[in-house]
C-alpha positions in Angstrom: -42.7 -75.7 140.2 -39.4 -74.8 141.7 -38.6 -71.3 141.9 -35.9 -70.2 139.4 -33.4 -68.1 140.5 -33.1 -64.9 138.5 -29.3 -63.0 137.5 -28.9 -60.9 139.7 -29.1 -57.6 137.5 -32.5 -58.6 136.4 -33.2 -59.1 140.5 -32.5 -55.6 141.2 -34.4 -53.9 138.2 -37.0 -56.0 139.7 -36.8 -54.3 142.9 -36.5 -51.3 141.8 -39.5 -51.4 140.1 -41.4 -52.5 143.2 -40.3 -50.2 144.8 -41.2 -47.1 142.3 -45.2 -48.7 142.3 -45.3 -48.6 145.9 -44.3 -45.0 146.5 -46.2 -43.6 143.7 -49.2 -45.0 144.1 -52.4 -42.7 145.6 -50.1 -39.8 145.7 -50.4 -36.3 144.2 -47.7 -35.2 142.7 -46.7 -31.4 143.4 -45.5 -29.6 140.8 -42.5 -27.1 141.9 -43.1 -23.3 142.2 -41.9 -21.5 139.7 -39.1 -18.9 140.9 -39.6 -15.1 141.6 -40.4 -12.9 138.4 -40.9 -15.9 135.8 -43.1 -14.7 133.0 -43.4 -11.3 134.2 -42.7 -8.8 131.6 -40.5 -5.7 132.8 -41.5 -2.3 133.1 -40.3 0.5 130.8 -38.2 2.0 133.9 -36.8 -1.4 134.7 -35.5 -2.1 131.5 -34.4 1.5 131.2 -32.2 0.6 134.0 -31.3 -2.4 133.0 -30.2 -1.0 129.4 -28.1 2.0 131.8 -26.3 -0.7 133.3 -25.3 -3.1 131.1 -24.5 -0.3 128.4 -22.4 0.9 131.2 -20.5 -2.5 132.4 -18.8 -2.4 128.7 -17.5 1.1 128.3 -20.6 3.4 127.1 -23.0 5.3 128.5 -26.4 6.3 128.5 -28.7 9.5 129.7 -32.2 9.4 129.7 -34.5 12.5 129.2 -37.8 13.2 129.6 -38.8 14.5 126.0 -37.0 15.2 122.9 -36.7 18.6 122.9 -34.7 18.2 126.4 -32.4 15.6 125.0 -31.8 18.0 121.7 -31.0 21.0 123.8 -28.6 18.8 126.0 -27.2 17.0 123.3 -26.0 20.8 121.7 -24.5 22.0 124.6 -23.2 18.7 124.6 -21.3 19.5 121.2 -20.4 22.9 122.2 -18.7 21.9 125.3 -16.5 19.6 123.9 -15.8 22.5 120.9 -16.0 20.0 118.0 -15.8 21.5 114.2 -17.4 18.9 112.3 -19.8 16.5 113.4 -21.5 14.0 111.5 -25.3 13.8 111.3 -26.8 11.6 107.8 -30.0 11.1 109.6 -32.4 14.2 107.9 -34.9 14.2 111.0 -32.3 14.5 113.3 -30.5 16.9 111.0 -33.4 19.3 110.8 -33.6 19.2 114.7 -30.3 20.0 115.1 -29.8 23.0 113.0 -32.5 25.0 115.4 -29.3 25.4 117.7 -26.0 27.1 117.6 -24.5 24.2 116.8 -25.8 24.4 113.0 -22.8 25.5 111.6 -21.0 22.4 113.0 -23.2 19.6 111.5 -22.4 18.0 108.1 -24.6 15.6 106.4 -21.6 14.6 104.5 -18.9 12.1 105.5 -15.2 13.3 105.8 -12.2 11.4 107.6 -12.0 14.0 109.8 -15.2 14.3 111.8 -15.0 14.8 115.4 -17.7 12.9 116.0 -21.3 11.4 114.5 -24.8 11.8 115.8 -27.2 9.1 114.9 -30.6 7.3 115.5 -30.9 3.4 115.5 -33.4 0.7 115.1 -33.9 -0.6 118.5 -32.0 -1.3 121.8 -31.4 -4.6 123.3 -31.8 -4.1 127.5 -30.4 -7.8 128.3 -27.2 -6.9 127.0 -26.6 -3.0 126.5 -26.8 -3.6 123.0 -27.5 -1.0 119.8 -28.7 -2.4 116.9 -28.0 0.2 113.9 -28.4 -0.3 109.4 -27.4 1.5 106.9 -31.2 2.1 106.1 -32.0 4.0 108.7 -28.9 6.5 108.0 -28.0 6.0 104.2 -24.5 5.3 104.9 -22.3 2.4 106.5 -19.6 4.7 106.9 -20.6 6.3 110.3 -19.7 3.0 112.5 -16.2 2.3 111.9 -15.1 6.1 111.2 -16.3 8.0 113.4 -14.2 8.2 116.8 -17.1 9.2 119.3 -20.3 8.3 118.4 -24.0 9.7 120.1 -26.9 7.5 119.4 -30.4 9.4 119.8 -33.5 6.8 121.0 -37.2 6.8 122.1 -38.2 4.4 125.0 -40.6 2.3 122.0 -36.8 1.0 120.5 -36.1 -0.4 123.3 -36.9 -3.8 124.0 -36.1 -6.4 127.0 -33.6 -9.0 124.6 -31.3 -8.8 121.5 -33.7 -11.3 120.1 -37.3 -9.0 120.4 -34.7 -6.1 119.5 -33.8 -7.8 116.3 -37.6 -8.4 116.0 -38.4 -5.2 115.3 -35.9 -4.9 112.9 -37.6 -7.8 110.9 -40.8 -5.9 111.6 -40.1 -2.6 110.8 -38.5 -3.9 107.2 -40.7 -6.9 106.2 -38.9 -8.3 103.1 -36.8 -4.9 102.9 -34.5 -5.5 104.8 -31.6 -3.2 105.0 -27.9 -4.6 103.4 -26.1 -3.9 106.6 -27.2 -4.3 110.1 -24.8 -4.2 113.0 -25.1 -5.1 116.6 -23.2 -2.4 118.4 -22.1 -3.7 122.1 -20.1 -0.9 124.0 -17.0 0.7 122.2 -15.3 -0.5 119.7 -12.1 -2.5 121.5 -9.2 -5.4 121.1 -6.3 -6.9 123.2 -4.6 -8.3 120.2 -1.4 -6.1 121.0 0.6 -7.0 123.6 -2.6 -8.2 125.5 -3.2 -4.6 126.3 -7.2 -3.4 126.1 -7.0 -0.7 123.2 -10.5 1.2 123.0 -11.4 2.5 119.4 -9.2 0.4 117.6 -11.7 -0.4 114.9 -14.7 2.0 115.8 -15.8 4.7 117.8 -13.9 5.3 121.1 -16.8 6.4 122.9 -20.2 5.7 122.3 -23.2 7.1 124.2 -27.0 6.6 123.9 -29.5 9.5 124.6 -32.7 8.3 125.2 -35.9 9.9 125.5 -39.0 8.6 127.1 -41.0 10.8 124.5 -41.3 9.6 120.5 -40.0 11.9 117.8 
């Protein structure tokens, strides 16, 4: 029987195919390594850093302190430096800790337009991305983002998790089917460039924003 000739497109694949069983056959296929730091869970400090950084790279800041009692006292003379009248504190527990300073006379657990500035815990912080994550169940009141024009977020190292997404985890966790009516993601001051392309900070939030965080737990 005469050989036919094929088309030529069904030549090549032909070919190809040949080719493909000759080079694979009786080999062992490597897998590639995976890179540097895969599946390696970070360490409290490095995401402490990490956290610093990135919290840092969009206008806030952070300060980290050994125990609680440190970051109270600092965070008072803090508030006494700067000679605010009012400052805004709905969290109780971190009410009651503040009025053991000299600063007691300055706190108010009720919200007026003209705070200098608001003092708050959160539900967790998000180290991939500088990232607060704050409700209005954890401080009664929705009022404290947008108002306030400086705003000091107090944190333990167990908030603070490696992504926004474990962050928001906890949220889910701590809540269960509770969950709170409000819940913002706060990343860096509030900010626009709507006008005139300029970069305006606090145009509909806090101007400055800080995070004091303590390695100890309340």
């Amino acid at each position: 029987m005469p050989n036919r000739k094929l088309p030529d497109s069904t030549q090549a694949r032909m070919e190809i195919l040949g080719k493909l069983r000759n080079t694979s056959t009786g080999r062992i296929v490597r897998l590639p390594e995976p890179p540097a730091g895969s599946f390696v869970i970070p360490s409290a400090e490095s995401q402490i850093g990490q956290f610093s950084q990135n919290l840092s790279k969009i206008g806030g800041s952070c300060e980290v302190f050994p125990n609680l009692q440190k970051l109270v006292e600092t965070l008072s003379q803090y508030i006494l430096a700067h000679d605010w009248k009012c400052v805004y504190c709905p969290d109780a527990e971190l009410y009651k800790l503040l009025q053991n300073f000299e600063i007691a006379d300055k706190l108010s657990a009720s919200f007026t337009y003209d705070i200098d500035a608001s003092v708050t815990r959160c539900e967790s912080l998000a180290a991939d991305t500088g990232t607060i994550i704050v409700s209005s169940a954890l401080n009664k009141t929705r009022q404290v983002y947008p108002y306030s024009p400086i705003h000091i977020v107090v944190a333990t190292i167990s908030q603070l998790k490696p992504t926004i997404d474990e962050a928001m985890a906890q949220l889910t966790a701590t809540y269960r089917d509770q969950i709170p009516s409000t819940i913002s993601a706060i990343t860096g001051p509030s900010r626009t460039a709507d006008i005139e392309k300029t970069l305006i900070l606090g145009a509909h939030g806090p101007k400055t924003l800080k995070v004091f965080l303590s390695i100890s737990e309340f």
